[in-house]
C-alpha positions as CSV (number, residue, x, y, z in Angstrom):
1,X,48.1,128.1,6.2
2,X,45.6,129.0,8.8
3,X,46.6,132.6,8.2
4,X,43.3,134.7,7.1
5,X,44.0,137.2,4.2
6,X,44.8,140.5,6.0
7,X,47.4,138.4,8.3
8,X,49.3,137.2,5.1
9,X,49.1,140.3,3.9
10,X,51.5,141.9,7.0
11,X,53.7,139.0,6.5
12,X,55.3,136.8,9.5
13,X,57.7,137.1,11.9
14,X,60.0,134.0,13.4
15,X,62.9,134.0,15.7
16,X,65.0,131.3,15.5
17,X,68.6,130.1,14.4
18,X,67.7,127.2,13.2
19,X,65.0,124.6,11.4
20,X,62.0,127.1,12.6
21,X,63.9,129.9,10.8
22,X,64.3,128.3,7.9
23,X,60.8,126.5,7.8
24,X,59.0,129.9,8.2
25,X,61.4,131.3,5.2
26,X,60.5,127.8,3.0
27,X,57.0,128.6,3.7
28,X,56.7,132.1,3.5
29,X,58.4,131.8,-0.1
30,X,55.6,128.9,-1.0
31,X,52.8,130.8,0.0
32,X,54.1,134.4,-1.2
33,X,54.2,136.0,2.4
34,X,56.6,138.5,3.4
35,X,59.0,137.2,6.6
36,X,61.4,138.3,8.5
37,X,63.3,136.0,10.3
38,X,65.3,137.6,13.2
39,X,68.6,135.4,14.2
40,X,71.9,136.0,14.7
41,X,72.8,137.4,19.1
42,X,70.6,139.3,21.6
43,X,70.4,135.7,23.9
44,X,74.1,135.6,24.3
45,X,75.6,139.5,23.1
46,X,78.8,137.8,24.1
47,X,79.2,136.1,20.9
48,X,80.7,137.6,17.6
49,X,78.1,136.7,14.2
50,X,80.7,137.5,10.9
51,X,79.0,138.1,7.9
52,X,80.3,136.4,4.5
53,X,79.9,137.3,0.7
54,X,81.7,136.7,-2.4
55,X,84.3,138.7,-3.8
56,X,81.8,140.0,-6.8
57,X,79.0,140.4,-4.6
58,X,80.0,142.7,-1.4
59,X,77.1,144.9,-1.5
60,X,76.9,144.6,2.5
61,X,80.3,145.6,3.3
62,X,80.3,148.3,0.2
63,X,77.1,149.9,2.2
64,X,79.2,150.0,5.3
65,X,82.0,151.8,3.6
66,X,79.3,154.1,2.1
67,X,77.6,154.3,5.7
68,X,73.8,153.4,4.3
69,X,72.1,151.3,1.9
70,X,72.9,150.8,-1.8
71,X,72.2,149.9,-5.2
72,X,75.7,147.9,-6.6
73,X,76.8,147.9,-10.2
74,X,77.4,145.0,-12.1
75,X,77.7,141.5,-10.0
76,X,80.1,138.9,-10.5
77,X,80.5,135.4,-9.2
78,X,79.3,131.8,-8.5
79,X,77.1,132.1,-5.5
80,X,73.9,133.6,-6.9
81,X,71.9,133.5,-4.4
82,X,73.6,135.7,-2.3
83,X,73.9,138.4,-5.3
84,X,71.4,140.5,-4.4
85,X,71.6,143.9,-6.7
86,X,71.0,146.2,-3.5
87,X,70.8,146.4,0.2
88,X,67.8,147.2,2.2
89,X,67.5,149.9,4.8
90,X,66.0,147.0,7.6
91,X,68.5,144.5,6.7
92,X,71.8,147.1,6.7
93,X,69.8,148.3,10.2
94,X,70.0,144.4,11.6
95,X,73.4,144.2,10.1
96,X,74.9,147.2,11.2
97,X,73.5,146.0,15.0
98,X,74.5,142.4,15.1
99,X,77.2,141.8,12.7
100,X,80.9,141.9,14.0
101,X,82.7,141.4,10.9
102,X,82.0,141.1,6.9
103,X,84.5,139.0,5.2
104,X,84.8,138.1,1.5
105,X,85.5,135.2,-0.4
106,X,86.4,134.5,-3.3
107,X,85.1,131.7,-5.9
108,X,87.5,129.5,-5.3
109,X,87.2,129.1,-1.8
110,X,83.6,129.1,-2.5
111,X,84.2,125.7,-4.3
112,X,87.0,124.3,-2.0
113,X,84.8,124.6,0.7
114,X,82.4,122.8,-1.8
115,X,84.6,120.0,-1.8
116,X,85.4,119.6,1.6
117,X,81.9,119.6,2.7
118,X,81.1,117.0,0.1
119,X,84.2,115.0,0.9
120,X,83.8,115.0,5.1
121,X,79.9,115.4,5.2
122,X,78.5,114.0,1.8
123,X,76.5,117.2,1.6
124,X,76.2,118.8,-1.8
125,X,75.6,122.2,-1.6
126,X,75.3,125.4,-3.7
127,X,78.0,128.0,-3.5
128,X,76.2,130.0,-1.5
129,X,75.9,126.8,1.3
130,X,79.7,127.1,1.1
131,X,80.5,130.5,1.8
132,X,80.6,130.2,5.9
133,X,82.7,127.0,5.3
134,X,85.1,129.1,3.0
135,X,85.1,131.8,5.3
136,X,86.0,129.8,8.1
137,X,88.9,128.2,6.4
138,X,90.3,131.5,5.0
139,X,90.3,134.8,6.3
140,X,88.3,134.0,9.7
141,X,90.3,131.1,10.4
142,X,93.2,132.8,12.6
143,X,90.5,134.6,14.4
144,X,88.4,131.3,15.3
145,X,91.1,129.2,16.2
146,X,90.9,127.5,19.5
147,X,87.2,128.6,19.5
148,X,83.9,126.8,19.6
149,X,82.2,127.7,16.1
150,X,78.8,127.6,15.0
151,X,78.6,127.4,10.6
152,X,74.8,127.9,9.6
153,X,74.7,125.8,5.9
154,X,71.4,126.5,4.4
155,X,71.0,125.7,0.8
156,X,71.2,122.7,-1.7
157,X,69.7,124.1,-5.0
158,X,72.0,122.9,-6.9
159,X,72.2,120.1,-9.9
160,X,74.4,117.5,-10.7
161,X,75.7,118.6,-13.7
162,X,76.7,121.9,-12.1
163,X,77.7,120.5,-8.9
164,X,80.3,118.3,-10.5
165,X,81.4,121.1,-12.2
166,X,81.9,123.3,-9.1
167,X,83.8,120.3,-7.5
168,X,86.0,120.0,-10.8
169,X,87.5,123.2,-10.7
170,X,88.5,122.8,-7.1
């Protein structure tokens, strides 16, 4: 808020893994300010960061098959928040850097892990909350075995009606 015109105008800049990061985001998005929020591994390079989308929705691994940024086709899926029609030259950049691994998941892991979040954490989340969970129970869950694992679960825009309809179709 105490940013002057001309500041809000370049935008902001956090780096963080955790309530900063996504209090500068929830703010940025209020008050219409571009923000990059820079994560993910250069305090500890020793760690792996895996990357996770849905089945209908791989536009990050599709651009590292294609070797740059792209524009997808037609979208498909549950988790709308993480179908975004393209990819972004500085966020393929900051992927193609820090990320280990993409995985996929499908929509039905999506809502399993819907399920067991509500069940053993009483958090209801979107399907996009889910898809670390999901990704960690299915196909990263040989490779993280034994290990200690860090899930980021960021978002809760979700209603009732469609929440219970998510958890139904588990």
């Amino acid at each position: 808020l105490g940013l002057d015109a001309a500041a809000r105008a370049r935008g902001v800049t956090a780096i963080s893994a955790g309530n900063h990061a996504v209090a500068v985001a929830y703010a940025a998005t209020r008050l219409g300010i571009g923000a990059k929020v820079v994560m993910l591994k250069t305090a500890r390079p020793g760690i792996e960061v895996f990357g996770v989308e849905p089945e209908g929705a791989d536009g990050m691994a599709q651009s590292f098959a294609a070797g740059g940024p792209l524009k997808l086709g037609a979208l498909s899926g549950i988790a709308d928040s993480l179908m975004a029609p393209h990819t972004e030259a500085y966020s393929y950049g900051l992927c193609r850097r820090h990320v280990d691994a993409l995985v996929t998941v499908s929509d039905a892991a999506l809502r399993t892990a819907m399920r067991l979040l509500f069940d053993e954490l009483k958090l209801a989340v979107e399907p996009a909350c889910a898809a670390a969970t999901a990704a960690a129970l299915g196909p990263l869950r040989a490779r993280l075995a034994g290990r200690k694992v860090g899930l980021l679960l960021c978002g809760t825009n979700t209603d009732p009606a469609t929440f219970c309809g998510h958890l139904a179709a588990a």
